[in-house]
C-alpha positions in Angstrom: -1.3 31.0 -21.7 -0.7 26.9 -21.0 -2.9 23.9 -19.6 -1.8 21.5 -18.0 -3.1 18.0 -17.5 -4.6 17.3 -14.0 -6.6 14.5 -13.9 -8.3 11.4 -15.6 -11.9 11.1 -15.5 -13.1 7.9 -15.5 -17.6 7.3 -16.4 -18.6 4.7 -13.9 -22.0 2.7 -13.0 -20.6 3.1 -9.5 -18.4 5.8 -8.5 -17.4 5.1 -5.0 -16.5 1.4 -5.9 -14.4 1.8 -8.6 -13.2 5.1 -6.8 -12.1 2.6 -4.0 -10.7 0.1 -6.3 -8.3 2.8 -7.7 -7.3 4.1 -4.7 -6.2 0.7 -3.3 -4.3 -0.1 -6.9 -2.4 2.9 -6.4 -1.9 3.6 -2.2 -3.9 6.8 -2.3 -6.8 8.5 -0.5 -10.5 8.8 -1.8 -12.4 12.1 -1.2 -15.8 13.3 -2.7 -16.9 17.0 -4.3 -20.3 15.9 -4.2 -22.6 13.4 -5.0 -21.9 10.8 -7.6 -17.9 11.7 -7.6 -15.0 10.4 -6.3 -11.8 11.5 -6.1 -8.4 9.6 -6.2 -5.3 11.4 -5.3 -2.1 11.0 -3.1 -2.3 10.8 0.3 -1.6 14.6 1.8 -2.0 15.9 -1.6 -2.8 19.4 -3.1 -4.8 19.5 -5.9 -3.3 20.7 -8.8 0.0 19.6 -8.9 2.3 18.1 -11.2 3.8 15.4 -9.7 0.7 13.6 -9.6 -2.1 13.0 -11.8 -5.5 12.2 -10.4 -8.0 9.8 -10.8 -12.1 11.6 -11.0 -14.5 8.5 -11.0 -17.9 10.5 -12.4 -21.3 8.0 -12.2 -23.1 8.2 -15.4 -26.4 6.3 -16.4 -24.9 3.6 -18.6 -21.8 4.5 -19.3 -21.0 3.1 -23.1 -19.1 -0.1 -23.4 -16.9 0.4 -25.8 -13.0 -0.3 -26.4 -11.2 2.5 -24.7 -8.9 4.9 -26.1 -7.3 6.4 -23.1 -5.8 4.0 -20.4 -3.3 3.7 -17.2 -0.1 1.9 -17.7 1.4 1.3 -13.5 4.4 1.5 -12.9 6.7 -1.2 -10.8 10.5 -1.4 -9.7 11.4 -4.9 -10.3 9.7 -8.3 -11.6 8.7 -9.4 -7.7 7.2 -6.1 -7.4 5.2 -6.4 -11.1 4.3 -10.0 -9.5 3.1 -8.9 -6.2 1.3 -6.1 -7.7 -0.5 -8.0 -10.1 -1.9 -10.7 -7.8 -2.9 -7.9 -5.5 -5.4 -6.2 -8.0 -7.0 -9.3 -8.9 -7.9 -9.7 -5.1 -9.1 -6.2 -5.3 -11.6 -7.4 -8.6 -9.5 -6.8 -11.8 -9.2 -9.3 -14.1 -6.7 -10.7 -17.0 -7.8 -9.5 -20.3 -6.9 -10.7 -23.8 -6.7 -7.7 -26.4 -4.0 -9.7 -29.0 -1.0 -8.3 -27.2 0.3 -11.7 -27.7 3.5 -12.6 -25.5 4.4 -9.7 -23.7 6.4 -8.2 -20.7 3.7 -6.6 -19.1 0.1 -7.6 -17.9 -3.2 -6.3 -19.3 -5.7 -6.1 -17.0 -9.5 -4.6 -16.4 -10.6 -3.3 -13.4 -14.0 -4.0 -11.6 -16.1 -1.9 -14.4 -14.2 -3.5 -17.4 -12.1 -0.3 -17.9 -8.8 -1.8 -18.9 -5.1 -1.0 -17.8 -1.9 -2.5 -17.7 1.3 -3.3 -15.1 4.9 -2.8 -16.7 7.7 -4.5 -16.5 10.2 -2.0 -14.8 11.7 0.7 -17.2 14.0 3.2 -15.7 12.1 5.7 -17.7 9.1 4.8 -15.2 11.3 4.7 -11.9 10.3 8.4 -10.7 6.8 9.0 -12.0 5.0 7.7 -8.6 2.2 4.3 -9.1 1.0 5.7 -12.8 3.9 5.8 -15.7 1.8 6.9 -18.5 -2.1 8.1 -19.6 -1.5 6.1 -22.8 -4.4 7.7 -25.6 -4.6 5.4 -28.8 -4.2 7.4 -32.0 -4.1 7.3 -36.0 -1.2 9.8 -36.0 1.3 10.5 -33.6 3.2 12.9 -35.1 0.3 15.2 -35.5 -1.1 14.7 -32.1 2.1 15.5 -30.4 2.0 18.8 -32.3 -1.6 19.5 -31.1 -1.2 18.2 -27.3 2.2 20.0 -26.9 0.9 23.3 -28.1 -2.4 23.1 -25.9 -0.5 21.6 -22.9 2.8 23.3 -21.0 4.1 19.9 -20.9 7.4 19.1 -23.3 7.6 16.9 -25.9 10.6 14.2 -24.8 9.7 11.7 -27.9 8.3 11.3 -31.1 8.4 9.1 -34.0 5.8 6.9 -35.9 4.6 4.9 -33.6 4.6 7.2 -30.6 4.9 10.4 -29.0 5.8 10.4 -25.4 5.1 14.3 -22.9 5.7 14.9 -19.2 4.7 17.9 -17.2 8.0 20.9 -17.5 8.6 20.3 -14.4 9.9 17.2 -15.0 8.0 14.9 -12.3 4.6 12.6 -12.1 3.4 10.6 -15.2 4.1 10.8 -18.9 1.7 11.3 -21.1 2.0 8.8 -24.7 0.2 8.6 -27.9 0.3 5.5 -29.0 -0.5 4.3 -32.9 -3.1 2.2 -33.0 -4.5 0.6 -36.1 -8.3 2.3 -36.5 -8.6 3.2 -33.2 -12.5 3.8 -31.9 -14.0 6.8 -32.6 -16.8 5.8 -30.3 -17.9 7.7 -26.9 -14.8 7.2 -24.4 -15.4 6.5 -20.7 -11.9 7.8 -20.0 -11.2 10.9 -20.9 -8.1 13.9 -19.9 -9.3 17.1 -17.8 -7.2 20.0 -18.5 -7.1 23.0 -16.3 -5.6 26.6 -17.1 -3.4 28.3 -14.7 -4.6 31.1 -12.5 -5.3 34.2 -13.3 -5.7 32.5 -17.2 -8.9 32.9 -19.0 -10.5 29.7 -19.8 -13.0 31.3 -22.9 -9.6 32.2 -24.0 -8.1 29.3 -23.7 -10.7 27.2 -25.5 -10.1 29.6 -28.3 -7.0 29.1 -28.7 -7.6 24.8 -28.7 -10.1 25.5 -31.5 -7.1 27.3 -33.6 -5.0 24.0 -33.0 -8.1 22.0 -34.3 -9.8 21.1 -31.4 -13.8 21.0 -32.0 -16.5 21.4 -28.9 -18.8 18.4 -28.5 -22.4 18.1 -26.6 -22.3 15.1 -24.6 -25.2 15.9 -22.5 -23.3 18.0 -20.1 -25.8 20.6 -19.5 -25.0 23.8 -17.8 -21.4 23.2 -16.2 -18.1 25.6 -15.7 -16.1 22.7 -17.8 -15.6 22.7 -21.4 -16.5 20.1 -23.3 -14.0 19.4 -26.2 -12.4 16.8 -28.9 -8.7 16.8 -29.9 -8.2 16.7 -33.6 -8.6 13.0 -33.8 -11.7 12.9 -31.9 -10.8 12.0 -28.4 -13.2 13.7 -25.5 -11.5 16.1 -22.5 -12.2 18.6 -20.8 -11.1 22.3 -20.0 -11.3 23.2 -16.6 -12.1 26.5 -14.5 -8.5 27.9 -13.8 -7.2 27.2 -10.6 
């Protein structure tokens, strides 16, 4: 039995705008399953797979402002290109933001709804992963929450020290995933959070079992009668487990 990652979920007061701001940020396509949700993903793409992961903008009433745990770093191939990019999101709404990062290579930014993100410097590790290098999620411990996300996740653990841990998908292509020590990170509601999904032919009441003997804990956010699961990693951060597919 594995998960793997599939897609970022992002609350929104307005789905379809910040949907559209995303998919402009990152050259891809918008589609909806329904009312009230968007869908980011590469143009001509077929959802799941691993050399992409997705963007689901979900409208909620009030989503929580809070300081995020979970955000996008974007990749770029050379200082012009971090430049261009840059001045091309603000057009599209985002803003500079200040979080104490101090004098740094790479830009922080919040898009349209506040939700921030940041544009990298190119890094060679970055050069292959398509317009997202990493779902950065803040922690207290990195060390421990490589051990939990590498055992709930087929992904491979390619880094890990104090500071951070750093995953990508087995099959070696789309977006690392990085855990990143954070002094006292928020254990507030998150408006971004990781779906999971099993593969298929994978149980997911079995698979949620098994999360819950690596110390993940179910959490009630209001969800109601859905086929997701609703769940907290061992340090408190929100995803969800998906119907296999």
């Amino acid at each position: 039995m594995a998960l793997r990652l599939v897609q970022v979920n992002f609350k929104a007061r307005d789905d379809s705008a910040l949907g559209q701001f995303w998919a402009e940020a990152l050259g891809w396509g918008v589609s909806s399953e329904g009312p009230g949700v968007t869908n980011v993903e590469p143009l001509g793409f077929t959802w799941p797979d691993p050399s992409a992961v997705c963007v689901d903008v979900v409208t909620v009433p009030d989503p929580e402002t809070v300081k995020y745990r979970a955000h996008l770093d974007l990749a770029t191939t050379s200082a012009a290109h971090q430049k261009e990019l840059v001045a091309r999101l603000k057009e599209l709404g985002a803003t500079p933001a200040d979080v104490g990062q101090g004098d740094v290579p790479w830009t922080v930014l919040a898009d349209p709804e506040g939700n921030l993100f940041c544009v990298l410097e190119p890094r060679p590790i970055y050069q292959d992963t398509g317009p997202i290098a990493t779902v950065v999620v803040n922690c207290s411990d990195p060390r421990a929450m490589a051990d939990f996300w590498s055992e709930a996740m087929d992904w491979t653990l390619h880094e890990v020290n104090d500071d951070h841990a750093r995953l990508r998908s087995s099959e070696g292509v789309g977006p690392y995933l990085e855990l990143l020590r954070t002094p006292d990170p928020d254990r507030l509601p998150n408006r971004i959070h990781l779906d999971l999904m099993p593969y298929p032919g994978d149980d997911q009441d079995a698979e949620v079992v098994r999360l819950h003997t690596l110390g993940a804990a179910n959490i009630d956010i209001g969800q109601g009668d859905v086929p997701w699961r609703c769940l907290t990693d061992p340090e408190g951060n929100e995803f969800c487990v998906l119907t296999p597919g």
